[in-house]
N, C-alpha and C positions, 0 to 999 in steps of 0.2 A: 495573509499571515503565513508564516512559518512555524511548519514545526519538525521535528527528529526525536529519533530515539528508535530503542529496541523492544521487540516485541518477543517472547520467550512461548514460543508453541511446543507442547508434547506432539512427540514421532515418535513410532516405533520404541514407545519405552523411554526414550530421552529426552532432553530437551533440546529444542533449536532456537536460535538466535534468529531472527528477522529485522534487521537494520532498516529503519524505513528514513526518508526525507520526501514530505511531502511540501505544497504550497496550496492554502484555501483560500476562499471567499465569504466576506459574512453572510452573502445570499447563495441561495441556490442558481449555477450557472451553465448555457449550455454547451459551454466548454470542459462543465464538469463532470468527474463519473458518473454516469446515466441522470443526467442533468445535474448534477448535485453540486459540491461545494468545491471539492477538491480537484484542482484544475492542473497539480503535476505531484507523479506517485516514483519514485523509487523505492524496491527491496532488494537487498541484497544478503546476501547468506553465503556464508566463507569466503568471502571477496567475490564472489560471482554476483550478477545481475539474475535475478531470479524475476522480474517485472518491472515493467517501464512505461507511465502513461504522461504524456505529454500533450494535454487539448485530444487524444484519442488513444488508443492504445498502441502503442511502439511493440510491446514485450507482454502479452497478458501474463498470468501469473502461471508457473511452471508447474509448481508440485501442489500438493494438499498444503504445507505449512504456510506457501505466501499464499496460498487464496483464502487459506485461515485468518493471516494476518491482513489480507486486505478487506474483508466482512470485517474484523471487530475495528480496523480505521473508520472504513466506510458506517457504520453505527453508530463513533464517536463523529464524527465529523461532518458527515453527509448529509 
């Protein structure tokens, strides 16, 4: 399955925007994040890539707000 959208994390007082596109699985797989479901992660934040998993991690997550944003995916989804 497919899913997108924006994830809205407090920084430093504001709020940031976390664009994700990810792609799951209805099982847990070991192509997924630490075996899990989700087998392909982008976020990006002001048009930059901020993390990039594809079957392993291309781009771990940069700042606090995408590793923010990739705990509350990996919760929903994992």
């Amino acid at each position: 399955m497919l899913a997108e959208g924006t994830i809205g994390i407090q920084e430093n007082g504001k709020m940031v925007a976390c664009h994700y596109k990810m792609k799951y699985f209805d099982e847990p797989s070991r192509f997924g994040i630490e075996g899990g479901r989700i087998s392909k992660l982008t976020i990006r934040r002001e048009g930059e890539f901020t993390c990039n998993y594809d079957r392993g991690w291309d781009l771990e997550p940069e700042d606090e707000a995408t590793r923010t944003a990739v705990a509350l995916l990996m919760k929903e989804y994992n």
